[in-house]
C-alpha positions in Angstrom: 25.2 113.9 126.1 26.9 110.5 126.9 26.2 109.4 123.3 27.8 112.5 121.5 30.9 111.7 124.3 31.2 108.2 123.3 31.5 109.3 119.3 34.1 111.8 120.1 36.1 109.2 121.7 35.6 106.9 118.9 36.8 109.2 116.5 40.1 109.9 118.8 40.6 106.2 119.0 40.2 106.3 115.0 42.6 108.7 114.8 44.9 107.9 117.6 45.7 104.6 117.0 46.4 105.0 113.3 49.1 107.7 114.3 51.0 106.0 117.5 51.3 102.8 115.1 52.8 104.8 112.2 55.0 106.7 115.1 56.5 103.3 116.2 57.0 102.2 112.5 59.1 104.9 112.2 60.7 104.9 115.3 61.5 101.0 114.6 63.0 101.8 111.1 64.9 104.6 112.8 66.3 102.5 115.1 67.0 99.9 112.8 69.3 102.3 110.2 71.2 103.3 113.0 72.4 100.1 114.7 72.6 98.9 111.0 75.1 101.8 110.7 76.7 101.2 113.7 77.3 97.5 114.1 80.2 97.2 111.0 82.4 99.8 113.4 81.4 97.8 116.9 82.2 94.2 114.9 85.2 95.9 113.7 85.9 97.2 117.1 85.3 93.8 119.0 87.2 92.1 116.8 90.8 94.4 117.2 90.0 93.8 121.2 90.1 89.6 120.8 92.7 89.7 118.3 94.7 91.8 120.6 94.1 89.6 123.6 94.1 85.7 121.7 96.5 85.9 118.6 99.7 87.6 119.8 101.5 85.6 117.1 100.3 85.6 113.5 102.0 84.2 110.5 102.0 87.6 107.6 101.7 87.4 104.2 102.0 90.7 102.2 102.1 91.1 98.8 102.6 94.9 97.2 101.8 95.4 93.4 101.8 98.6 91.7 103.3 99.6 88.3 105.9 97.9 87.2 107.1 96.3 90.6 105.8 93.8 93.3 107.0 92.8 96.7 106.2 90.2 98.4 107.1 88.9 102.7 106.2 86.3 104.1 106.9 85.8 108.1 105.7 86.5 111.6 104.0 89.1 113.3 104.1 89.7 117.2 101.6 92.0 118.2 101.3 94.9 116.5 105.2 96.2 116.6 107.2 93.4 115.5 107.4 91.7 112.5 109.9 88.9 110.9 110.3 87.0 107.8 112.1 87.6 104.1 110.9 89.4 101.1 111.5 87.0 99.0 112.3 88.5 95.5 115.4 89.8 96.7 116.3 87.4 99.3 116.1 89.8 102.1 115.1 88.7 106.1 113.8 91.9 107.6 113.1 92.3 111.4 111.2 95.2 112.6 110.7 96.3 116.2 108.5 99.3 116.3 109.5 101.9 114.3 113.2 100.3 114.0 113.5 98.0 110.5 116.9 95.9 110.3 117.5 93.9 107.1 120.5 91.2 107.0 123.1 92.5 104.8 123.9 89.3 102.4 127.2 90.3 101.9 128.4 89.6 105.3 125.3 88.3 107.3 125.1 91.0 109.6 121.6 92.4 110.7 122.0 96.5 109.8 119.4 99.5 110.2 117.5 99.7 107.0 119.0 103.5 106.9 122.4 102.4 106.6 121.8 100.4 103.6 119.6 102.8 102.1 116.5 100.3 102.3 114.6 102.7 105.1 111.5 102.9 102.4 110.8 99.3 103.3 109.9 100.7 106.6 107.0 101.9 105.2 105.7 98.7 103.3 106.0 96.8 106.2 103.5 98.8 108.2 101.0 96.7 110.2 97.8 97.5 109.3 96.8 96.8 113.1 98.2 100.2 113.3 96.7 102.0 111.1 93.5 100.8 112.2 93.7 102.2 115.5 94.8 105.2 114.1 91.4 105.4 112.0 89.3 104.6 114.9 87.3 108.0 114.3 86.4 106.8 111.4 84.8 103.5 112.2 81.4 105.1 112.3 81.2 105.4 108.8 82.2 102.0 107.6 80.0 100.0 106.0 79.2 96.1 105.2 79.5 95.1 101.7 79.5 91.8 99.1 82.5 90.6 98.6 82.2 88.2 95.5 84.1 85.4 97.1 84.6 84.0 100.6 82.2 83.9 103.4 83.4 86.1 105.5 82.1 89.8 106.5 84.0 92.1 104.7 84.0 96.0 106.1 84.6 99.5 103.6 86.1 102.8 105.5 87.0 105.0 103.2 90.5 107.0 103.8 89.9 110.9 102.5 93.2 112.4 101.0 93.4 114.8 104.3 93.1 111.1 106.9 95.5 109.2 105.0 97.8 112.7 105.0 98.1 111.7 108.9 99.7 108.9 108.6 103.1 107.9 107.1 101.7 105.0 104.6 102.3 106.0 101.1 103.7 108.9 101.6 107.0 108.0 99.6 104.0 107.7 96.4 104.4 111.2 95.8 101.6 112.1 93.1 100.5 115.3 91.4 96.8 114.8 92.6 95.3 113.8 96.1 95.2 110.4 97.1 92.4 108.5 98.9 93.1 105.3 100.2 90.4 102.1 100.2 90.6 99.8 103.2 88.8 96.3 103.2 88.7 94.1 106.4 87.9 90.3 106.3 86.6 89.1 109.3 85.9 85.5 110.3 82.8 86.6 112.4 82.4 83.6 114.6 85.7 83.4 115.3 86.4 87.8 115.7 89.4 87.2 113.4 90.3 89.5 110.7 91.9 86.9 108.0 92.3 90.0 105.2 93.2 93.2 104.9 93.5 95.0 101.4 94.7 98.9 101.0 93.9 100.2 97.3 95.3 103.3 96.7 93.7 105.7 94.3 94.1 108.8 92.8 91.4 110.9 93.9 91.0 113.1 90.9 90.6 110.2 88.4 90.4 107.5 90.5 93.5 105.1 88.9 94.7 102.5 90.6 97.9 103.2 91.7 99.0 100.3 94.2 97.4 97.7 96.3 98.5 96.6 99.5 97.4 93.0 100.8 98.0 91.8 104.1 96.8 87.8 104.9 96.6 86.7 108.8 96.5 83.3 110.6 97.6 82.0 113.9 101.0 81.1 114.3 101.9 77.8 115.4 105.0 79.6 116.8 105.4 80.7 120.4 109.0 82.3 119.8 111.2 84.2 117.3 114.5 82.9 118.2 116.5 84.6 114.8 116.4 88.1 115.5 119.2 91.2 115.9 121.5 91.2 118.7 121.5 94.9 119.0 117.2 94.6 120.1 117.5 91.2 121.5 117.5 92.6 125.2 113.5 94.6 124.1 112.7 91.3 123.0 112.9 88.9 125.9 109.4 90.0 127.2 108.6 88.3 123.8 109.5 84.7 124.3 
């Protein structure tokens, strides 16, 4: 009998081993996919957390182009609720301290609510993109990596559906006869967890025309201090300086 025992438990072995090999394959690949599918969100993740705690002050460059128009600022960014500089194409200096925009009037030099001077849709373009982010959080899962034909850096895709962007109040002054989906491509500077680029494409979701792009360029600030800014805020800011 011990000989027929000893086949049988070659032929488990033959079958066996085959199996738990092709089990861990899988279970390897399986694993794989998923952190492969997870690690854009964590990088992007990470990197809001040191940009948060390292960079409090980044010089902003945003430039705006859709049909027929462009805008372009150029300033300084504190965090992720104030922001300074001048658009330049119409000689404007904007200062914005949460939701508050003031623009200096350059009839008199005084710093007025963008409201008054019927500028408040400038509130919207200069939205920081830090914000939205943090807004879109759920929807980190999804992004994805993906080749960017210039540059070196690791650029992330989450896609905005018409019914996530409808949450939030960027582009909503694009009114538009068809749904909107919104495009959203982060730069990062992986050794150093610093997002350098950030570039909103809006679309039209039925055709998908371009209707504007939105792109926002970060780098340190050499500047510890915005000294120019409204008198009316200028007690919020101290904690600032």
């Amino acid at each position: 009998m011990q000989p027929v025992k000893r086949i049988y438990s070659v032929e488990w072995e033959k079958i066996l081993i085959p199996v738990l090999f092709l089990l861990l394959l899988v279970l390897a690949f399986y694993n794989m996919v998923i952190l492969e599918n997870s690690r854009p969100g964590k990088m992007l993740e990470k990197t809001l957390y040191s940009m948060e705690n390292n960079a409090v002050f980044l010089e902003v460059d945003i430039q705006e182009r859709g049909a027929g128009y462009k805008l372009d600022f150029q300033g300084n960014a504190v965090g992720k609720k104030v922001i300074y500089g001048e658009i330049s194409e119409y000689k404007l200096e904007v200062y914005k301290q949460s939701e508050e925009l003031f623009i200096k009037d350059l009839k008199d030099g005084e710093w007025k609510k963008a409201s008054d001077m019927g500028l408040e849709s400038l509130e919207r373009f200069l939205v920081s993109p830090f914000e939205l982010l943090d807004l879109w959080t759920y929807l980190f899962k999804d992004a994805s990596f993906i080749k960017y034909p210039e540059g070196l850096e690791k650029v992330i895709l989450i896609n905005v559906s018409p019914e996530d962007l409808h949450k939030t109040e960027i582009f909503q002054s694009y009114s538009h006869e068809n749904p909107l989906s919104l495009e959203c491509l982060i730069f990062i500077e992986e050794d150093k967890l610093f997002i350098n680029q950030i570039i909103l494409s809006l679309y039209d979701n039925s055709n998908l025309k371009h209707i504007v792009r939105r792109n926002f360029s970060f780098k340190p600030s050499q500047i510890t201090q915005i000294k120019t800014i409204p008198a009316s805020v200028l007690s919020e800011e101290e904690n600032f300086s």
